[in-house]
VMD Tcl script that draws the C-alpha trace (Angstrom):
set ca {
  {99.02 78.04 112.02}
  {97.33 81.26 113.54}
  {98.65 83.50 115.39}
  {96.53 86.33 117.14}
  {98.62 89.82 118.50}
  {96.10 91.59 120.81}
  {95.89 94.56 123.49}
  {93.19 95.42 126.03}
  {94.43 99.11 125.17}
  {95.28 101.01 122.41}
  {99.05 102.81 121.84}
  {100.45 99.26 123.14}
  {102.78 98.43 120.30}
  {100.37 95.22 119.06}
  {101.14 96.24 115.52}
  {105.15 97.07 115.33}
  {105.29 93.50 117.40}
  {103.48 91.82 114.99}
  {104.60 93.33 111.91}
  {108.36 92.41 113.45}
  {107.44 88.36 114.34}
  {105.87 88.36 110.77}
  {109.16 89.73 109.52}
  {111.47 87.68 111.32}
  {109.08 84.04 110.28}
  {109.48 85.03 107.08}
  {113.09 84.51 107.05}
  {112.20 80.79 107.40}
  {109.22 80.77 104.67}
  {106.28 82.58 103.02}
  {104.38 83.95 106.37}
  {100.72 85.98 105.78}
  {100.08 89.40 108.30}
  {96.86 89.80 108.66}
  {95.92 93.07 109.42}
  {92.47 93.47 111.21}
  {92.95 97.13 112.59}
  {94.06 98.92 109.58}
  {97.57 99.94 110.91}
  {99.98 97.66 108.74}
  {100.79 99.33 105.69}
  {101.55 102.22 107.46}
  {103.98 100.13 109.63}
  {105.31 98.74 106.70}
  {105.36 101.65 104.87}
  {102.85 100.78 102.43}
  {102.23 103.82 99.27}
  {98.64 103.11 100.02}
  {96.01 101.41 102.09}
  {93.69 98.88 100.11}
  {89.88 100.23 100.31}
  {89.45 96.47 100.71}
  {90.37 93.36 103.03}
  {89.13 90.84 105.57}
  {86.78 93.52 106.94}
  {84.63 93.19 103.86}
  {85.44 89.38 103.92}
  {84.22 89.25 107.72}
  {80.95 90.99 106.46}
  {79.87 88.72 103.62}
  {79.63 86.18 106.69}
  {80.24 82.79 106.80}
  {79.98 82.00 102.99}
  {82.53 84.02 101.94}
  {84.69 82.05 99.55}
  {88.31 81.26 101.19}
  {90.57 82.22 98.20}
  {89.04 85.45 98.15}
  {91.64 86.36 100.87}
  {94.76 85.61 98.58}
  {92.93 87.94 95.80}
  {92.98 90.16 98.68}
  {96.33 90.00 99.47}
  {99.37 92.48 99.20}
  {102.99 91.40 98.66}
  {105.05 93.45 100.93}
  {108.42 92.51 101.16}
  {109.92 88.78 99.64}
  {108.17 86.28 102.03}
  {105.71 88.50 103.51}
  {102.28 88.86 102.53}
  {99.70 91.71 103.79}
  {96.10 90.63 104.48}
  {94.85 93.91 104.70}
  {91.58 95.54 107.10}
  {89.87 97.09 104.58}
  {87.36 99.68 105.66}
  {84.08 98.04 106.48}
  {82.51 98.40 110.42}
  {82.74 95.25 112.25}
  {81.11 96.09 115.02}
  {77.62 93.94 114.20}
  {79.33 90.96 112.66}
  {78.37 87.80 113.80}
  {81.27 85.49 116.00}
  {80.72 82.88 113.35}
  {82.07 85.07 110.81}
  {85.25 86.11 112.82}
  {85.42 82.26 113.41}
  {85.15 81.07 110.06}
  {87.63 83.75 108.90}
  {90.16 82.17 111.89}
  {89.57 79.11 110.13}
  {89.96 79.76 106.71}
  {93.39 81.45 107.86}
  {94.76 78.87 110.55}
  {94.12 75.83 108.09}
  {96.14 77.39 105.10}
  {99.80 75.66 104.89}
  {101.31 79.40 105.51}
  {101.67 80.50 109.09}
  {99.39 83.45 109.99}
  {100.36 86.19 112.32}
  {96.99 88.55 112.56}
  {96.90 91.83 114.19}
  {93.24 91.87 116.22}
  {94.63 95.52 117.70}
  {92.01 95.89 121.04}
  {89.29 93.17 120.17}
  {85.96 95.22 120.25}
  {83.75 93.04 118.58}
  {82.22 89.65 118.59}
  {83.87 88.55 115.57}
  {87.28 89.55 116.42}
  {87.10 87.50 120.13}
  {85.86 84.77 118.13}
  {89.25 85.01 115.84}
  {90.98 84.73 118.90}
  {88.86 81.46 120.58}
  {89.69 79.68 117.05}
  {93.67 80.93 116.35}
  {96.73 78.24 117.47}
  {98.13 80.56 119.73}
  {97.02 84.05 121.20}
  {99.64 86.87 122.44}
  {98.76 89.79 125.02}
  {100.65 92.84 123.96}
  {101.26 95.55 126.76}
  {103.15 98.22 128.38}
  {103.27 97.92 132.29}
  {100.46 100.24 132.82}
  {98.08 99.48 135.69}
  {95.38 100.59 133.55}
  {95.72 97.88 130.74}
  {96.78 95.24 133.09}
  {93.33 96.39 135.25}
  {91.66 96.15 131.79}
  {93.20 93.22 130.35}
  {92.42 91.01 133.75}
  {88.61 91.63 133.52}
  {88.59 90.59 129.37}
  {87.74 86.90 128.52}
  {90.37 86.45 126.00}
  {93.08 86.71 128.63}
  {92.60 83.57 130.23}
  {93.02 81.47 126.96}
  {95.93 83.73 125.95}
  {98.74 81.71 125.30}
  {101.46 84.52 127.39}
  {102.49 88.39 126.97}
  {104.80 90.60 125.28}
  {105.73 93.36 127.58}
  {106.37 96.41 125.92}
  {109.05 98.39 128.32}
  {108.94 101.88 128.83}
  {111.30 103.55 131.17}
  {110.34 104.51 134.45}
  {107.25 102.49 134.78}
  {107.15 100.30 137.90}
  {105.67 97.40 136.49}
  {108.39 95.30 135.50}
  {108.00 91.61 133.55}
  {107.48 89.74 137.21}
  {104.60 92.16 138.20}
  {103.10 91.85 134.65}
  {103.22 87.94 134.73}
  {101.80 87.53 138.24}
  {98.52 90.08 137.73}
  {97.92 88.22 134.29}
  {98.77 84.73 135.45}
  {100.97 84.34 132.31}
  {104.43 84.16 130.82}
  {105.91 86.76 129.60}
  {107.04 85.29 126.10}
  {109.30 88.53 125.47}
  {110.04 92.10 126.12}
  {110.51 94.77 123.98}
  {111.99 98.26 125.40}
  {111.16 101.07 124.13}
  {113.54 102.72 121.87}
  {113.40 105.76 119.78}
  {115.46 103.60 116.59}
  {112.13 102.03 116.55}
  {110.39 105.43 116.23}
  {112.17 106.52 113.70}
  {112.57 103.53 111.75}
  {108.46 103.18 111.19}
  {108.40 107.17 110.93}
  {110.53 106.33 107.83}
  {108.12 103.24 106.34}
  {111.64 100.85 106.00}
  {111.19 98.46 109.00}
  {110.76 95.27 106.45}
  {114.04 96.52 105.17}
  {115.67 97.86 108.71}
  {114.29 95.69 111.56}
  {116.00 96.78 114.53}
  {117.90 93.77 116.48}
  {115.82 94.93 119.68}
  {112.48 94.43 117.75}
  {114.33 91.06 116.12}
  {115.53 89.45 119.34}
  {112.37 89.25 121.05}
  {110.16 88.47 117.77}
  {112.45 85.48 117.38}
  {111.63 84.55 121.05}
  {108.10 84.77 121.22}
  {108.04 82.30 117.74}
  {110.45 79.99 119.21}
  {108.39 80.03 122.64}
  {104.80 79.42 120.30}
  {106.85 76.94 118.37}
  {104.70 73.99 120.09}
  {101.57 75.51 120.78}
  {99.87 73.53 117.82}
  {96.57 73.12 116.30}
  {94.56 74.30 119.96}
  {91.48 76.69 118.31}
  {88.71 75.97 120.53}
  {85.80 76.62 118.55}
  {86.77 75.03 115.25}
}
mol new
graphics top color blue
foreach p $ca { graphics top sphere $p radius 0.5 }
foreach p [lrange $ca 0 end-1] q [lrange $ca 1 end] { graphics top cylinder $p $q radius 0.2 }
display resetview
């Protein structure tokens, strides 16, 4: 199963939240991040960042051979496996790459939680037309919910994780009724969380208020099955 984290802006969380719901499926079996933006193994607090991942995958196109992404692939923790970006530009791919890459990661036996960050490119709204389930990350902020209603992927998302911030007047009503989705989970905003991916030990140190909605949103996606679109 694949399951797409995205944001219609950047600075929304989308990669804490997903590194978390990765964490917390892991406690139940082996469970693949896939990191399309480049952000995880500083999240996880990764020595280094591998010069080479699904980018370069996503490049080679459509023949790219499928168990060149476990070569690729970091162990980060017991259970958890990093998929990492790599450094190759995206922004020309072809959609059939991005889909075949969906493919190749929603048909292997070990659930898939990807990263897409803000999805600029063809190939990475293609990822999301072909993944199980698809999962709006934002903040209350008119600005990404003004964004976020005019973007495509929205409508086939399958509901949102609201990211709280204090003082913002958007609360998880608002959010659902401008997106015309559920909100699957909120997350406040707390400076633990700051300081524990400052530090590079949230596999070790996952705060219970990034745990309790991680294990929410999987048990909400828990029956959203095999529904990629353009498989």
């Amino acid at each position: 199963m694949l399951t797409c984290f995205w944001s219609p802006k950047g600075g929304s969380g989308t990669s804490v939240v997903t590194a978390a719901v990765a964490l917390v499926a892991a406690r139940d079996g082996a469970t693949r991040l896939a990191d399309l933006v480049g952000d995880q193994p500083a999240v996880l607090g990764a020595a280094s960042d591998p010069p080479t991942g699904m980018r370069e995958w996503l490049r080679v196109g459509v023949d790219a051979p499928v168990d060149a992404l476990d070569r690729l692939s970091v162990e980060i923790v017991p259970g958890v496996t990093l998929l990492p970006a790599g450094r190759a530009p995206i922004g020309d791919v072809a959609p059939e790459a991005g889909a075949a890459l969906a493919t190749a990661l929603r048909d292997d036996p070990r659930p898939t939680l990807a990263d897409v960050g803000v999805p600029g490119s063809s190939a990475a709204e293609a990822m999301l037309e072909v993944a199980d389930a698809s999962v709006l990350v934002v903040r209350g902020c008119y600005v990404a919910l003004r964004r976020a209603v005019r973007m495509a992927p929205t409508a086939r998302a399958h509901g949102v994780v609201l990211v709280e911030e204090p003082g913002r007047a958007l609360g998880a009503r608002e959010v659902g009724d401008v997106l015309g989705l559920p909100v699957l989970a909120r997350v406040p905003v707390r400076s633990q969380t700051a300081r524990v991916v400052d530090a590079g030990v949230l596999p070790t140190r996952l705060p219970e208020q990034l745990a309790r909605p991680a294990r929410q949103v999987l048990a909400r996606l828990g029956g959203a099955g095999h529904e990629g679109r353009a498989a």
